[in-house]
Every structure is written in C-alpha cells, then in structure tokens.
PyMOL Python script that loads the backbone (N, CA, C, O; Angstrom):
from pymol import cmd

cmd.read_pdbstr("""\
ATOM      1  N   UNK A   1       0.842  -1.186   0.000  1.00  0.00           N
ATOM      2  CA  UNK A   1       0.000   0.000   0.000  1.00  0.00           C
ATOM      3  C   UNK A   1       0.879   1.239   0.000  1.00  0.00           C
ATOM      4  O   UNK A   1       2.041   1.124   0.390  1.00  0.00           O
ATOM      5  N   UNK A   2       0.396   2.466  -0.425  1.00  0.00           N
ATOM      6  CA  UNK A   2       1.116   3.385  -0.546  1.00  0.00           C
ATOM      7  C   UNK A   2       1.245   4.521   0.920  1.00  0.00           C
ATOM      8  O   UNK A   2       0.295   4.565   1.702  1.00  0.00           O
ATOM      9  N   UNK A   3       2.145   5.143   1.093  1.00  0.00           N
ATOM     10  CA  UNK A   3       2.353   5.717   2.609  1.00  0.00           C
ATOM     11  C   UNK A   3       1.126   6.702   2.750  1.00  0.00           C
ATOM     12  O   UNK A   3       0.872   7.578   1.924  1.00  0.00           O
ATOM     13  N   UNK A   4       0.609   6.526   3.562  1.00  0.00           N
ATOM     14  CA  UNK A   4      -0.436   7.099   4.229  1.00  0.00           C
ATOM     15  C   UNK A   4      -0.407   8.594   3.843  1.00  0.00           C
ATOM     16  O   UNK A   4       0.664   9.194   3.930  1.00  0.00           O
ATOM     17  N   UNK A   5      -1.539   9.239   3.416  1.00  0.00           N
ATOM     18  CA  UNK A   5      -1.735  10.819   3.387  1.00  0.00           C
ATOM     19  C   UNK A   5      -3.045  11.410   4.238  1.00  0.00           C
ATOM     20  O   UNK A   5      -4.236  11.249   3.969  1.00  0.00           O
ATOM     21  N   UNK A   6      -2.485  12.099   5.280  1.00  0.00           N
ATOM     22  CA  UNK A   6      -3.780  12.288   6.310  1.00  0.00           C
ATOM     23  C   UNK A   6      -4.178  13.453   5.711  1.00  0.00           C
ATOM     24  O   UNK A   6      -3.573  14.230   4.974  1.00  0.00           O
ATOM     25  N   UNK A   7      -5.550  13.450   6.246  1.00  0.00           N
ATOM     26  CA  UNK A   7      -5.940  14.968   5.986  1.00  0.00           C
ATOM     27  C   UNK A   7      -7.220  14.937   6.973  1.00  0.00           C
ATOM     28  O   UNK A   7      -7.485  13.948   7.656  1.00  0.00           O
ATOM     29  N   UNK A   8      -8.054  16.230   6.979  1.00  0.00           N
ATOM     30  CA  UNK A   8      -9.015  16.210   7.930  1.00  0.00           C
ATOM     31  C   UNK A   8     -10.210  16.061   7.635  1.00  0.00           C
ATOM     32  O   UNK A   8     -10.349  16.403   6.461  1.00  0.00           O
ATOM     33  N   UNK A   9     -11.391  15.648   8.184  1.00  0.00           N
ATOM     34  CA  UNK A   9     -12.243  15.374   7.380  1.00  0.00           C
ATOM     35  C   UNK A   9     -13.994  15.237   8.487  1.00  0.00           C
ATOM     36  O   UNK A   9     -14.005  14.320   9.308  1.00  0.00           O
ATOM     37  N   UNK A  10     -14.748  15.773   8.437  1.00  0.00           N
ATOM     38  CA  UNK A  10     -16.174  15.517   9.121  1.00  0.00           C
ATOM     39  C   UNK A  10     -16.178  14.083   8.865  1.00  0.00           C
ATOM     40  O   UNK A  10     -15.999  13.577   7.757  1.00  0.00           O
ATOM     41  N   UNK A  11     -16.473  13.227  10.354  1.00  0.00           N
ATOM     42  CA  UNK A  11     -16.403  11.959  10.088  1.00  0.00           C
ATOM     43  C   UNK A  11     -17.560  11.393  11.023  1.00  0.00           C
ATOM     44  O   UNK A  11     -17.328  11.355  12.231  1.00  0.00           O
ATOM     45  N   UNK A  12     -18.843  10.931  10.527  1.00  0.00           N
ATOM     46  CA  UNK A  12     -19.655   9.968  11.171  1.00  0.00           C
ATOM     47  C   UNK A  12     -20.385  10.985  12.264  1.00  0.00           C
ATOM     48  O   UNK A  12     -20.729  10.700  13.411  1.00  0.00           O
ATOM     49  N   UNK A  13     -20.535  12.397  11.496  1.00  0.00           N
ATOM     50  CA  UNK A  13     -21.248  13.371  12.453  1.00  0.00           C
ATOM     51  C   UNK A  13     -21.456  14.657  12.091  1.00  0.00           C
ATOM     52  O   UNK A  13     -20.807  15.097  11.142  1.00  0.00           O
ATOM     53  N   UNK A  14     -22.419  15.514  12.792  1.00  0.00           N
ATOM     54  CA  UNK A  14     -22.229  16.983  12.203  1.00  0.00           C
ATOM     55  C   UNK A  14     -22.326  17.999  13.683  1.00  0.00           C
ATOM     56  O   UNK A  14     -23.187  18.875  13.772  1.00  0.00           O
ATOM     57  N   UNK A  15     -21.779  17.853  14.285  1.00  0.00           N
ATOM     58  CA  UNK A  15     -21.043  18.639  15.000  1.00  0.00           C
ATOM     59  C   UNK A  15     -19.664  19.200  15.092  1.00  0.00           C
ATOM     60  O   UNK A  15     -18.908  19.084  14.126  1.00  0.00           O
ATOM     61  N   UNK A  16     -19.300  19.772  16.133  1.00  0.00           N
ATOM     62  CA  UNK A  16     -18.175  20.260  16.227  1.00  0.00           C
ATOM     63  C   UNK A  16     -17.168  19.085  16.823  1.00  0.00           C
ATOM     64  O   UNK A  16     -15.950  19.221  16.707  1.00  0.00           O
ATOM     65  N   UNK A  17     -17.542  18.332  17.241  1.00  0.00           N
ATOM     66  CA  UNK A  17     -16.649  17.453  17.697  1.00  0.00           C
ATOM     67  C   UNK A  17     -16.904  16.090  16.765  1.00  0.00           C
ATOM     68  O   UNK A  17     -17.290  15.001  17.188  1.00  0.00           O
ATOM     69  N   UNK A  18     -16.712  16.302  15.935  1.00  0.00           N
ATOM     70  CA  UNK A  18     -16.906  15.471  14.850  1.00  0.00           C
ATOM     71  C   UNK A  18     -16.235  14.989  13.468  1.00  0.00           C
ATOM     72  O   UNK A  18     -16.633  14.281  12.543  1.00  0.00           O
ATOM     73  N   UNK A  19     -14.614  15.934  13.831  1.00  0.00           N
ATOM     74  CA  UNK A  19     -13.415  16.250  12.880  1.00  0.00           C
ATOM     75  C   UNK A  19     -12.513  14.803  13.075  1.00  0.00           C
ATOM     76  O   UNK A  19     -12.219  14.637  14.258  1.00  0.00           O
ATOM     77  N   UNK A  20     -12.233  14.198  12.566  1.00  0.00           N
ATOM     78  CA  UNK A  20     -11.282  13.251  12.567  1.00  0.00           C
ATOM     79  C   UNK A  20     -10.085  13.350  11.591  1.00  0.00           C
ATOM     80  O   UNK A  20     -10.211  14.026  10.570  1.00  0.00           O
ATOM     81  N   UNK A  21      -8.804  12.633  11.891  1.00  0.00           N
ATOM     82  CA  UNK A  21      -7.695  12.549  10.535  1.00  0.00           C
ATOM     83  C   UNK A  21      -7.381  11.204   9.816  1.00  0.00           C
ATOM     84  O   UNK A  21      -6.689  10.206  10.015  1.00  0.00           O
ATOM     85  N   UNK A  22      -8.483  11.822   8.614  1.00  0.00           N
ATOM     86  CA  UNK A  22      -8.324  10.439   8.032  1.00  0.00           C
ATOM     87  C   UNK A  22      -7.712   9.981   6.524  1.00  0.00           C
ATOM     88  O   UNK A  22      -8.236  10.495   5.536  1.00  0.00           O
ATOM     89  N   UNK A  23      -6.583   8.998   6.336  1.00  0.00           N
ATOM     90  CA  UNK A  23      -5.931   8.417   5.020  1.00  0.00           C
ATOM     91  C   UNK A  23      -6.154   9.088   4.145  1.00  0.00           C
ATOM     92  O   UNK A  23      -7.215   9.571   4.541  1.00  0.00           O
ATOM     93  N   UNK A  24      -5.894   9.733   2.764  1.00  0.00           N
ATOM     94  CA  UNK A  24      -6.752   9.864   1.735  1.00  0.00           C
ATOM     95  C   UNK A  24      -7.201   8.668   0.807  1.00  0.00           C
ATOM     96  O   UNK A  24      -8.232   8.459   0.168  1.00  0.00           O
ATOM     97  N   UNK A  25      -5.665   7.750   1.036  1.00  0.00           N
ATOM     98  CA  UNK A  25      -5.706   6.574  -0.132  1.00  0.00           C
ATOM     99  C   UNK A  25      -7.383   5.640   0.347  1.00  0.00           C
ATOM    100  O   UNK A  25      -7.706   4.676  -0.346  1.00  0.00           O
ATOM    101  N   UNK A  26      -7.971   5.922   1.126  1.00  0.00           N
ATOM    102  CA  UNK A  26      -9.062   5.163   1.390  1.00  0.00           C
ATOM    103  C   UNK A  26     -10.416   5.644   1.191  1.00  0.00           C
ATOM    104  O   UNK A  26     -11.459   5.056   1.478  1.00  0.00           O
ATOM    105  N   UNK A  27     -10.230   7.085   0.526  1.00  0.00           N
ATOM    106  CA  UNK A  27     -11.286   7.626   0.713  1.00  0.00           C
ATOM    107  C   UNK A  27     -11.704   7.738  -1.024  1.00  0.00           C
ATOM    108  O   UNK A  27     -10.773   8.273  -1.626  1.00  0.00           O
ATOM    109  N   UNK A  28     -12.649   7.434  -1.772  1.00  0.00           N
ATOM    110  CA  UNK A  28     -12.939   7.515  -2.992  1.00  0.00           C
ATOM    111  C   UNK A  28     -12.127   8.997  -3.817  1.00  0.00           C
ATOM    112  O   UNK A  28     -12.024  10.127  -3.341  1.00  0.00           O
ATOM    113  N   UNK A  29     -11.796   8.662  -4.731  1.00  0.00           N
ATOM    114  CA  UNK A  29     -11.076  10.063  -5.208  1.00  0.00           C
ATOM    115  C   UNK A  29     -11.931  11.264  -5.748  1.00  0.00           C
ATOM    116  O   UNK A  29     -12.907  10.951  -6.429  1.00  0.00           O
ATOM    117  N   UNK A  30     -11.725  12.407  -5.565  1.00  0.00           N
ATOM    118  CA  UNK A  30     -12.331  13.317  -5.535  1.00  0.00           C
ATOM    119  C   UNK A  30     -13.619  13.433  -4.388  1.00  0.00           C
ATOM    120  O   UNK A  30     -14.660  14.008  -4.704  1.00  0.00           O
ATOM    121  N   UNK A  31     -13.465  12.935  -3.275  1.00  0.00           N
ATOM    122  CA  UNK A  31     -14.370  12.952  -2.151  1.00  0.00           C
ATOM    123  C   UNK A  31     -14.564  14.082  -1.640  1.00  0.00           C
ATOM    124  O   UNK A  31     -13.652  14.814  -1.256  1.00  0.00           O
ATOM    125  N   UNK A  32     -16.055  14.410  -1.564  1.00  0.00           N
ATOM    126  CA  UNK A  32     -15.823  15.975  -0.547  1.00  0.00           C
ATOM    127  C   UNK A  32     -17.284  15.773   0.240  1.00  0.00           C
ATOM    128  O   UNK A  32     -18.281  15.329  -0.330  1.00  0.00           O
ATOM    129  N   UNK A  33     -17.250  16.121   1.458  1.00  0.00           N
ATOM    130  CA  UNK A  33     -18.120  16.209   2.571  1.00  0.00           C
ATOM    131  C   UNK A  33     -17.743  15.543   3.463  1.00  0.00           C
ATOM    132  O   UNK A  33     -16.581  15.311   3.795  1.00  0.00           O
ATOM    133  N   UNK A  34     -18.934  15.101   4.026  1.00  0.00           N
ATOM    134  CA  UNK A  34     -18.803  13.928   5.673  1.00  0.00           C
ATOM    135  C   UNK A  34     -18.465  12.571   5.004  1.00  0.00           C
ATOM    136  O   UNK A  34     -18.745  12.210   3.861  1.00  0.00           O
ATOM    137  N   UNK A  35     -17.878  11.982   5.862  1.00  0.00           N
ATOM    138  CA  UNK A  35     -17.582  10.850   5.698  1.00  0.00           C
ATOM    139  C   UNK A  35     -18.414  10.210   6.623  1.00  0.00           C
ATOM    140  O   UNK A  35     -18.355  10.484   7.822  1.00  0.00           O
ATOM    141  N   UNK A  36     -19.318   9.234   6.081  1.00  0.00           N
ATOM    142  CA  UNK A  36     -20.311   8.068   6.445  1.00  0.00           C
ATOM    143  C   UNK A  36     -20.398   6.723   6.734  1.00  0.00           C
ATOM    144  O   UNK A  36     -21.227   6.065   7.364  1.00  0.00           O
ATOM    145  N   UNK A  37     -19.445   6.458   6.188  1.00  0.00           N
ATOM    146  CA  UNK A  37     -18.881   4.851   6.208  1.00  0.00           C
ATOM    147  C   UNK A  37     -18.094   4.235   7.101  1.00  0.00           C
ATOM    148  O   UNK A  37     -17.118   4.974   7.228  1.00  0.00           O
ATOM    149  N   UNK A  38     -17.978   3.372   7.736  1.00  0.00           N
ATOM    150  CA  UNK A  38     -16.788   3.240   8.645  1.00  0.00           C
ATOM    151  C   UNK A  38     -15.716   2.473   7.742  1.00  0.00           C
ATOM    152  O   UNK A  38     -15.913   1.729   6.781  1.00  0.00           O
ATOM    153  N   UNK A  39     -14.186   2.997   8.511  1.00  0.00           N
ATOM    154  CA  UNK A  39     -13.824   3.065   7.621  1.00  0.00           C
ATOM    155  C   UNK A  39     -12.364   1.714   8.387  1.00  0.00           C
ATOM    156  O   UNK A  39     -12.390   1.200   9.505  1.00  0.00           O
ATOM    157  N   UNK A  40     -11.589   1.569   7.591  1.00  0.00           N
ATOM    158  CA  UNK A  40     -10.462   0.321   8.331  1.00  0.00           C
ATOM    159  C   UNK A  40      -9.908   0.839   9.344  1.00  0.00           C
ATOM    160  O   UNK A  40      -9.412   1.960   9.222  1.00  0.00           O
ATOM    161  N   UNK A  41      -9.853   0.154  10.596  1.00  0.00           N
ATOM    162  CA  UNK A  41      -8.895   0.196  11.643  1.00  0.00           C
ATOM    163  C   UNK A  41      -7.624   1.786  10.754  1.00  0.00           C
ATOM    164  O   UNK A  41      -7.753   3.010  10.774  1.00  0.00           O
ATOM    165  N   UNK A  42      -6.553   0.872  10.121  1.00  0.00           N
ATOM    166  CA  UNK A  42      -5.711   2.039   9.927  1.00  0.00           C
ATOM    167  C   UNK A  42      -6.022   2.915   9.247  1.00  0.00           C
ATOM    168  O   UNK A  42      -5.020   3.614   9.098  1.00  0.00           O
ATOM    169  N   UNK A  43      -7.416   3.602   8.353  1.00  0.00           N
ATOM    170  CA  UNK A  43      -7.397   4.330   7.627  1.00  0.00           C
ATOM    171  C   UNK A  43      -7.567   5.720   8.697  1.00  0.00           C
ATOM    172  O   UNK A  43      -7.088   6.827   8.449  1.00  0.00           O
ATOM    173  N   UNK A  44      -8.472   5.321  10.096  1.00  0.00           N
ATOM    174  CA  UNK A  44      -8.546   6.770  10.813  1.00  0.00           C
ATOM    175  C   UNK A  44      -7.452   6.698  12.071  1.00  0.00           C
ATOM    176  O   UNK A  44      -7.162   5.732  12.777  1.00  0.00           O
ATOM    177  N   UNK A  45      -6.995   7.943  12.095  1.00  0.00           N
ATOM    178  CA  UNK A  45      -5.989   8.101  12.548  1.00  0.00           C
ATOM    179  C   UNK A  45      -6.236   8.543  14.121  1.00  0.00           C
ATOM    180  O   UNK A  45      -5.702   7.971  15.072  1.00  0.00           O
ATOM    181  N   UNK A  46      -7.224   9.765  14.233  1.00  0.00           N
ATOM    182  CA  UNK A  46      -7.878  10.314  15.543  1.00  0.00           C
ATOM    183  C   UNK A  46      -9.410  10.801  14.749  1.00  0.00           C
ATOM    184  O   UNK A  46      -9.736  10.913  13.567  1.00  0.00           O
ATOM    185  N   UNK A  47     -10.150  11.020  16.101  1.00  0.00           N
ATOM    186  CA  UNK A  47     -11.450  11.177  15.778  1.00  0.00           C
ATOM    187  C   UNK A  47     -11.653  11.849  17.265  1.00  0.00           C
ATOM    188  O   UNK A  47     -11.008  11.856  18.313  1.00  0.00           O
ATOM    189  N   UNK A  48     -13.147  12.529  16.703  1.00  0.00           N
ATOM    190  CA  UNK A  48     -13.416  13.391  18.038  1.00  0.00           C
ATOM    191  C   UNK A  48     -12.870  14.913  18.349  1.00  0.00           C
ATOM    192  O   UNK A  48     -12.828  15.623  19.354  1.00  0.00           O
ATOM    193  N   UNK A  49     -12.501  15.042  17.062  1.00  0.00           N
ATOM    194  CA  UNK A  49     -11.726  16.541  17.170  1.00  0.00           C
ATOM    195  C   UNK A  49     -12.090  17.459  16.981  1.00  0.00           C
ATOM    196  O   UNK A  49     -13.311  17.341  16.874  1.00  0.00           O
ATOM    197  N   UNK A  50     -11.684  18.842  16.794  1.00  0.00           N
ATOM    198  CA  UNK A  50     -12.114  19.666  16.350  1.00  0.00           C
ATOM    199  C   UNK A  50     -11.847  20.265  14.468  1.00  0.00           C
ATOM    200  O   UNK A  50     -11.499  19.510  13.560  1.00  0.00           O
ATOM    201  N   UNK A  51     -12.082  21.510  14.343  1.00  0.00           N
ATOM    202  CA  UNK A  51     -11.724  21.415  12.909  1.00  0.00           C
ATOM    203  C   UNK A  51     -10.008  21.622  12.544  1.00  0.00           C
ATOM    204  O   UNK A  51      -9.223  21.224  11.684  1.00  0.00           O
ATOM    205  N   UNK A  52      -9.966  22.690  14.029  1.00  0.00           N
ATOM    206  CA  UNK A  52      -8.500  23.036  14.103  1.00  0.00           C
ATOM    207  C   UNK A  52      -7.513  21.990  14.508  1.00  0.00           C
ATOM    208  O   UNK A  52      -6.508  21.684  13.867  1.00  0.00           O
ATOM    209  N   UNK A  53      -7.898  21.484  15.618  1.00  0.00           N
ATOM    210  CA  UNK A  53      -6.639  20.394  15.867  1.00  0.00           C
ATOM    211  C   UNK A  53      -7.169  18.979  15.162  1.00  0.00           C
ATOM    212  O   UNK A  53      -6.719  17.951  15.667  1.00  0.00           O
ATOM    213  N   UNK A  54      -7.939  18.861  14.221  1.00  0.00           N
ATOM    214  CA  UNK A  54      -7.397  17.570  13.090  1.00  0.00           C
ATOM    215  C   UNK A  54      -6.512  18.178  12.445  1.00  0.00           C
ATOM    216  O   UNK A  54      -5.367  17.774  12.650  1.00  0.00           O
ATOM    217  N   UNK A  55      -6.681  19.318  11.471  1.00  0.00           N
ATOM    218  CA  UNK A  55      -6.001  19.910  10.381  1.00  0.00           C
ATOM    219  C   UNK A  55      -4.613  19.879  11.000  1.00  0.00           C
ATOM    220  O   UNK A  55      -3.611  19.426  10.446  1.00  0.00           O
ATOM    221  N   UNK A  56      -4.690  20.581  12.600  1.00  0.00           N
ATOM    222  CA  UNK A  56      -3.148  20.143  12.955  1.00  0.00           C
ATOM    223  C   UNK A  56      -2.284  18.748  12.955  1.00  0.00           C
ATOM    224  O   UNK A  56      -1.100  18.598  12.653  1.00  0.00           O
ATOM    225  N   UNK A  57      -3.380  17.638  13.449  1.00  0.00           N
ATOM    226  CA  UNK A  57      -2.678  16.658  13.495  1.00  0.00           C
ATOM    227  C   UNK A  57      -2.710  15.877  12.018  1.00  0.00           C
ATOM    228  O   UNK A  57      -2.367  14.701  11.905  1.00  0.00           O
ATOM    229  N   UNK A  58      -3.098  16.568  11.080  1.00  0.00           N
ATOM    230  CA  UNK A  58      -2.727  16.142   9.435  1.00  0.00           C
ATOM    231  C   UNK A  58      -1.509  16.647   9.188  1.00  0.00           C
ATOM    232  O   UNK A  58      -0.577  15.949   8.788  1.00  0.00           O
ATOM    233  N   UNK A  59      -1.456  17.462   9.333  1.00  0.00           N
ATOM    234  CA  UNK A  59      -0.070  18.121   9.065  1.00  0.00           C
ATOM    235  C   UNK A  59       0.676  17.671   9.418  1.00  0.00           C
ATOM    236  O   UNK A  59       1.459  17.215   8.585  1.00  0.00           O
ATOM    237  N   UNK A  60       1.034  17.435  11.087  1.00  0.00           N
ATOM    238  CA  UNK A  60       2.063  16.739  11.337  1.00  0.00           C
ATOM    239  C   UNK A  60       2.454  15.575  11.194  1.00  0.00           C
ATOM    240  O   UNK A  60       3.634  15.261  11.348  1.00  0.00           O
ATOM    241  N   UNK A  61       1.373  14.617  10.824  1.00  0.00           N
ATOM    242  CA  UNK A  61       1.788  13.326  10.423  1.00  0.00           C
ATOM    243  C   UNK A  61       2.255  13.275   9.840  1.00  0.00           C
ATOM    244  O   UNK A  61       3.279  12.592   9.866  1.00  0.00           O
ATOM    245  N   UNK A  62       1.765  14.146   8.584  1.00  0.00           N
ATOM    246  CA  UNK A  62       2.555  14.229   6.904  1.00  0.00           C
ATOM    247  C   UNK A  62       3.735  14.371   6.718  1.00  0.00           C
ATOM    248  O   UNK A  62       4.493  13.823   5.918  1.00  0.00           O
ATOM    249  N   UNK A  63       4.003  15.604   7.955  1.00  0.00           N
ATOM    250  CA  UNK A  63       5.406  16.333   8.094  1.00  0.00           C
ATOM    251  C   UNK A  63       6.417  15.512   8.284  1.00  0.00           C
ATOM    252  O   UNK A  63       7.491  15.636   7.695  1.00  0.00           O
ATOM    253  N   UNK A  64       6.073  14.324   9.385  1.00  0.00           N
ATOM    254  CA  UNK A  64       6.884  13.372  10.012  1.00  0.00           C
ATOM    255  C   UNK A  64       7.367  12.043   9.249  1.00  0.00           C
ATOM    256  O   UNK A  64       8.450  11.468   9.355  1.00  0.00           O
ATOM    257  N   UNK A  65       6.142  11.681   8.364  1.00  0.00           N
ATOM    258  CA  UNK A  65       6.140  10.490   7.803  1.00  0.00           C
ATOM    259  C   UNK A  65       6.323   9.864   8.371  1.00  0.00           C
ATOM    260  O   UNK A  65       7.293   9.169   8.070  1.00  0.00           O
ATOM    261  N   UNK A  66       5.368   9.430  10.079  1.00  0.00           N
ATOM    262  CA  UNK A  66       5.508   8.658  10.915  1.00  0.00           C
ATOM    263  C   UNK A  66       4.211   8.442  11.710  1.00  0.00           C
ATOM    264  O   UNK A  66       3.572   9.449  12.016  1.00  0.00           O
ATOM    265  N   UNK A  67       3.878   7.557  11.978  1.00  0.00           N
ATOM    266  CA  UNK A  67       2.065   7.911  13.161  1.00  0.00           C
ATOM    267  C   UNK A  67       2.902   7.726  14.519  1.00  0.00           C
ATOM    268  O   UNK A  67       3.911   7.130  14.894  1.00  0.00           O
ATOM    269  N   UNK A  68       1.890   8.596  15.057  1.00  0.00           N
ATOM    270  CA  UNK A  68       1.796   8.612  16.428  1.00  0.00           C
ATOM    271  C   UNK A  68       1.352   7.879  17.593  1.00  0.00           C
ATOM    272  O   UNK A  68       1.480   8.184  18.779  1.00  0.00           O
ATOM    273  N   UNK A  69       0.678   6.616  16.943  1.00  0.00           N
ATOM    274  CA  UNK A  69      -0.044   6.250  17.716  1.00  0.00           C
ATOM    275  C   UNK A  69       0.984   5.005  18.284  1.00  0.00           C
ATOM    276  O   UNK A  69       0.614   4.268  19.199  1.00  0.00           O
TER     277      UNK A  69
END
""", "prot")
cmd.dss("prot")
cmd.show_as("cartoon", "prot")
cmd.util.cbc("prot")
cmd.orient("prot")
C-alpha cells in the first residue's frame, strides 16, 4: 500500500466534535463532505476533534512520515 496521506475530514457526524484525521488513499477520489462509512482500523488516525486540531494533526503526520499512535 502506498504511505499514508492524512488529511481532515467531518467523520460519522455533524457537529463540532466530529473532525477526525483520516488516510486519503481510502477515501474515494475526488471525495468531498462527511464521511459516512466506517472506515479500516488504519485508515482513521484520531477522531473526536475539532476542525483546528485535526487539520493540525494532518499536518504533522505528513510532516513526520511517521504515526503517532
């Protein structure tokens, strides 16, 4: 599989606490909105976030080319 590309994404909700960081390679290409589906163990990274600290923790994954978890 190819190295993981996080990004942030409304996941399985429409609130504010509802931001997660999730794969792109898993997500249909050209995807845009909430994400509805559940999705593989490794494709989500964190969940429960906000809009600001997913986008942060996309970034830094990317940055690192490493997970955190």
């Amino acid at each position: 599989m190819n190295k993981p590309k996080w990004t942030a994404k409304k996941y399985m909700g429409d609130d504010s606490y509802s931001w997660a960081v999730v794969d792109k390679n898993y997500l249909p290409k050209g995807h845009r909105g909430v994400v509805f589906d559940y999705l593989p163990q490794g494709a989500v990274a964190y969940t429960g976030l906000t809009q600001s600290s997913a986008k942060y923790y996309a970034k830094h994954l990317n940055s690192n080319k490493q997970e955190l978890l």
